[in-house]
C-alpha positions as CSV (number, residue, x, y, z in Angstrom):
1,X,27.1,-10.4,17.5
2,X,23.6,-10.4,15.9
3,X,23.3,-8.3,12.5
4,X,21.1,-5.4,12.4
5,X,17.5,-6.0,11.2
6,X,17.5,-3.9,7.7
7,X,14.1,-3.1,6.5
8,X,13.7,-1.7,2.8
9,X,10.7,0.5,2.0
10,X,9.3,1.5,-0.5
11,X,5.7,3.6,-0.3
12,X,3.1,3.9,-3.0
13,X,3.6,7.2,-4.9
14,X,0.5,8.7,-3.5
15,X,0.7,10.9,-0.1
16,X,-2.2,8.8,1.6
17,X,0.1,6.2,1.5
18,X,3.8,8.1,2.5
19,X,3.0,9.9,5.3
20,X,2.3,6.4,7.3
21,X,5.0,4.8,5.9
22,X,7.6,7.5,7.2
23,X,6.1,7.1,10.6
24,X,6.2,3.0,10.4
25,X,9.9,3.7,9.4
26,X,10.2,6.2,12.8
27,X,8.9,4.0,14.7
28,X,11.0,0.6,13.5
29,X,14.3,2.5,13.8
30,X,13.5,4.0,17.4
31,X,13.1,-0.3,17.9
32,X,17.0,-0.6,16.5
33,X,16.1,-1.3,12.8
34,X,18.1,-0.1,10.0
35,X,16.2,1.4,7.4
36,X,16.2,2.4,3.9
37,X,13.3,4.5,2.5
38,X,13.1,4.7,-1.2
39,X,10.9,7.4,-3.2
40,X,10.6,7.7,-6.4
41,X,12.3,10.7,-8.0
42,X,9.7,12.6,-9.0
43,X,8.0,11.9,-5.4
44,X,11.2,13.5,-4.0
45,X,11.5,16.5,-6.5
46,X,8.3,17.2,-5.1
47,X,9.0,16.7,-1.4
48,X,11.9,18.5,-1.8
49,X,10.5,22.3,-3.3
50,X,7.7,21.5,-0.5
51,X,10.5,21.3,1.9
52,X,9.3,24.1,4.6
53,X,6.0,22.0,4.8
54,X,6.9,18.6,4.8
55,X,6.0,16.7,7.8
56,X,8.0,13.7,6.2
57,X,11.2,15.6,6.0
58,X,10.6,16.9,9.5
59,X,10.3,13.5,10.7
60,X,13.4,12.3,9.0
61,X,15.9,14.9,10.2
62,X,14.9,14.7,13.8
63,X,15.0,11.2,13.7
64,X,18.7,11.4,12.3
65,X,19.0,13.6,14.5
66,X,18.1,11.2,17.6
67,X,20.6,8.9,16.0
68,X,18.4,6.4,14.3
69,X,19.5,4.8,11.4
70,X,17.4,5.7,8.2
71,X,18.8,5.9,4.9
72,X,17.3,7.5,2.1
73,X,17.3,7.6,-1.4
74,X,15.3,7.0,-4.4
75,X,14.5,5.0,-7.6
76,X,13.6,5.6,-10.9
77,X,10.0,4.8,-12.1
78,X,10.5,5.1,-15.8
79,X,9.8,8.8,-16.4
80,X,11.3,11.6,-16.2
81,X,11.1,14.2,-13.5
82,X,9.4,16.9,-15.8
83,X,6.8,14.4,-17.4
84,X,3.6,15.4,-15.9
85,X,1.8,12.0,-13.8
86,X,-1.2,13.4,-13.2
87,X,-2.4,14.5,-16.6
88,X,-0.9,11.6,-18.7
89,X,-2.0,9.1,-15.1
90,X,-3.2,6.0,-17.7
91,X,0.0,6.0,-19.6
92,X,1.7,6.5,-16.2
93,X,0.1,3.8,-13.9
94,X,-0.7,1.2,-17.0
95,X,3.8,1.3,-17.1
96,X,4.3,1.5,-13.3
97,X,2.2,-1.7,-13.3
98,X,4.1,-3.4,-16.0
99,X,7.6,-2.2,-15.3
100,X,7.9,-0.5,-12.0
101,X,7.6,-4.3,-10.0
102,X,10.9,-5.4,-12.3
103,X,12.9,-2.0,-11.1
104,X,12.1,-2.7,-7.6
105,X,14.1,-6.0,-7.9
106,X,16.5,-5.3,-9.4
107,X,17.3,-2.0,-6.7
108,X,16.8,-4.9,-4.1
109,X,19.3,-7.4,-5.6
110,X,19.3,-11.0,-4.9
111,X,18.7,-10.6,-1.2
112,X,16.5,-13.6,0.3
113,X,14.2,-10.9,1.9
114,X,10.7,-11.4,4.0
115,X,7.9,-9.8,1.8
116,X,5.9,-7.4,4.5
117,X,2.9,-5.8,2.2
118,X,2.1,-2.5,4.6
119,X,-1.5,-1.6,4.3
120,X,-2.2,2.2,5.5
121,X,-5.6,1.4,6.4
122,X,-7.7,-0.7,8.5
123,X,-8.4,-4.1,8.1
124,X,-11.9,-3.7,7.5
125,X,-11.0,-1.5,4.5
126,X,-8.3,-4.2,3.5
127,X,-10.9,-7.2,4.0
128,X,-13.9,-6.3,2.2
129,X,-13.9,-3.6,0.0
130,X,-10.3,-4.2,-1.6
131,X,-11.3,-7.7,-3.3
132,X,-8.8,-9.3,-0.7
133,X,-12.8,-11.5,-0.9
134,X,-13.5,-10.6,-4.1
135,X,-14.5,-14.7,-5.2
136,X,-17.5,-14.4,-2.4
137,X,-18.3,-10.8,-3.7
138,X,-18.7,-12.7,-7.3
139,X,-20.2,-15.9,-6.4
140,X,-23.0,-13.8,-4.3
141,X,-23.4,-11.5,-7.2
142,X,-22.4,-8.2,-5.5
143,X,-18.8,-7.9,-7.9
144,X,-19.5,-5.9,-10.4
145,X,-22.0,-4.1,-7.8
146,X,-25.1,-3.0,-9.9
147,X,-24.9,0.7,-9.0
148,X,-28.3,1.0,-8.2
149,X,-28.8,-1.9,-6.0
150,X,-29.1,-1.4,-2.0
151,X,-28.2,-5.5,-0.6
152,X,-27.0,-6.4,2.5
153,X,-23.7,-8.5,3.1
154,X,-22.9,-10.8,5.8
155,X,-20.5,-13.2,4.2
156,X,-17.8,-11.9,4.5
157,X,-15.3,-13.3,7.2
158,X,-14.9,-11.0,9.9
159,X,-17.2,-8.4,9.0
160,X,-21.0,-9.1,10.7
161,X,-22.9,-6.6,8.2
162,X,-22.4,-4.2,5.4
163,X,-24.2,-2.8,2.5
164,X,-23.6,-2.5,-1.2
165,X,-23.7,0.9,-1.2
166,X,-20.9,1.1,1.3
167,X,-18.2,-0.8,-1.3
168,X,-15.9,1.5,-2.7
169,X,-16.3,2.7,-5.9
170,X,-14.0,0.6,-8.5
171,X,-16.1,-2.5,-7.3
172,X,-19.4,-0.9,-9.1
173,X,-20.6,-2.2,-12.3
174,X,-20.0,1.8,-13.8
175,X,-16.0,1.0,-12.4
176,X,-15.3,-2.0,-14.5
177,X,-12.3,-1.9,-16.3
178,X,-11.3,1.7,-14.6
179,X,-8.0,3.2,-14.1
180,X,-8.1,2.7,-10.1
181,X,-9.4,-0.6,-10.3
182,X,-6.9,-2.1,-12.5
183,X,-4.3,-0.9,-9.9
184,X,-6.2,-2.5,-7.1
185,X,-6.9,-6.0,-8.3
186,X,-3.1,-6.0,-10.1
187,X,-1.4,-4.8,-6.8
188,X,-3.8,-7.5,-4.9
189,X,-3.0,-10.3,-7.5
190,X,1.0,-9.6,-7.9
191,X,2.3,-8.4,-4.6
192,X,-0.2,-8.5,-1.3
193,X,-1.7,-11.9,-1.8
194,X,2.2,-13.1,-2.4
195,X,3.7,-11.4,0.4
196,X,5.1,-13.3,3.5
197,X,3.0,-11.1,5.9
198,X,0.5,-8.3,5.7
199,X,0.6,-5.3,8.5
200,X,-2.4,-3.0,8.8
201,X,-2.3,0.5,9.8
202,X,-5.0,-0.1,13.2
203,X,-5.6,-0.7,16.6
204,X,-5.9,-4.8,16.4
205,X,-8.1,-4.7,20.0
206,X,-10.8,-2.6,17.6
207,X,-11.5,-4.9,14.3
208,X,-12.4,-8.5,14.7
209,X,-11.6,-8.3,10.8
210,X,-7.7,-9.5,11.7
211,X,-8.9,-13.3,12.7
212,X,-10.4,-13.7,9.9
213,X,-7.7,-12.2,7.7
214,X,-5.1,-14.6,9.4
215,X,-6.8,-17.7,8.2
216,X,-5.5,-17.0,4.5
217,X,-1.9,-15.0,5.5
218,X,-0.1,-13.8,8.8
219,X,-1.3,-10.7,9.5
C-alpha cells in the first residue's frame, strides 16, 4: 500500500504570506495529502485572541471537519510570546535570519525531504524585482537603482519591458543595506535558490515569466 504524501509547512511570519499558505494546505489535503502546518508561537497567540475573525482558523476547522488530514502545531522562533516583534523588528529578523533556519531542522529531523520554496506571489514579482536576476540588474547598472533615474529594462528573461521606477523599493540605492532587503537577498541566497522546486501563487496560462524561471530551477 502506497504511504501518504506528508507535506510540512511552514509560512513566513507575515499575514501576506499565511493566508495563501493555509489555502495551498486546503487545497493539497482535499488531493489526499497529509499535512502539518507549523506557526510560530507568537503567530498563533495572535491568531488565537483574533479567533472570531480568522479566516485561517475558519478554514482549518471546516477542513477537519470534511475529514482532511491537517495537523497543526507550532515552533519556537527564539522569543518569547510577550516580546514585542514589531517595535524591536531589527533585533528580531537579524536572529530569525541567523537562528530561526537551524530550528526549522531540527523540528524537521533527519527526514530526506523535497525542498518546495512556496512563493505567494506571481512570478513576475518573483523574477525581476526579487533579485532571483539580480547579477543582470548589477552588470546593467540598475542594482543599487539610482532613485532618481527613469531607464527602461528588457533583459530580463521572461519579462519584454519594465522600468526602473517599477523595482521595488529595497533594490534602490536609498534601500542599501535595509532591514527588508537583508531579508530578501538572505532568504534568496539560503533557501529559494537551494530548494528542489519553486511553486508560484498564479495562473501559469497568464505569465510567460515561468519559462524563463524553469531554465535555472523547476518551477
Amino acid at each position: 500500500m502506497a504511504e501518504t504524501p506528508h507535506a510540512i509547512m511552514i509560512p513566513f511570519p507575515f499575514q501576506g504570506h499565511i493566508t495563501p499558505s493555509v489555502n495551498l494546505a486546503v487545497k493539497l489535503a482535499s488531493k489526499g495529502c497529509a499535512i502539518t502546518f507549523v506557526y510560530t508561537e507568537f503567530i498563533h497567540k495572535m491568531l488565537s485572541k483574533s479567533h472570531h475573525s480568522s479566516s485561517e482558523f475558519d478554514l482549518f476547522a471546516d477542513a477537519c471537519e470534511s475529514g482532511l488530514d491537517i495537523r497543526y502545531t507550532t515552533i519556537f522562533d527564539g522569543f518569547p510570546v510577550e516580546f514585542d516583534r514589531f517595535l524591536h523588528s531589527k533585533e528580531y529578523w537579524e536572529t530569525m535570519l541567523r537562528d530561526f533556519p537551524a530550528r526549522v531542522d531540527e523540528f524537521v529531523g533527519k527526514y530526506n525531504l523535497v525542498n518546495v520554496s512556496f512563493w505567494t506571489e506571481p512570478a513576475l514579482v518573483f523574477s525581476n524585482s526579487i533579485a532571483y536576476h539580480l547579477d543582470l540588474l548589477r552588470e546593467n547598472c540598475h542594482f543599487p537603482c539610482k532613485d532618481n533615474i527613469e531607464e527602461n529594462i528588457n533583459y530580463i528573461p521572461g519579462v519584454s519591458l519594465m522600468n526602473t521606477r517599477d523595482l521595488m523599493p529595497y533594490l534602490k540605492e536609498s534601500s542599501l543595506d535595509s532591514l527588508p532587503q537583508k531579508i530578501v537577498m538572505k532568504t534568496f541566497d539560503d533557501q529559494v535558490k537551494k530548494a528542489d522546486f519553486i511553486l508560484l501563487n498564479t495562473v501559469q496560462e497568464l505569465e510567460e515569466t515561468i519559462s524563463a524561471l524553469q531554465q535555472k530551477q523547476p518551477t
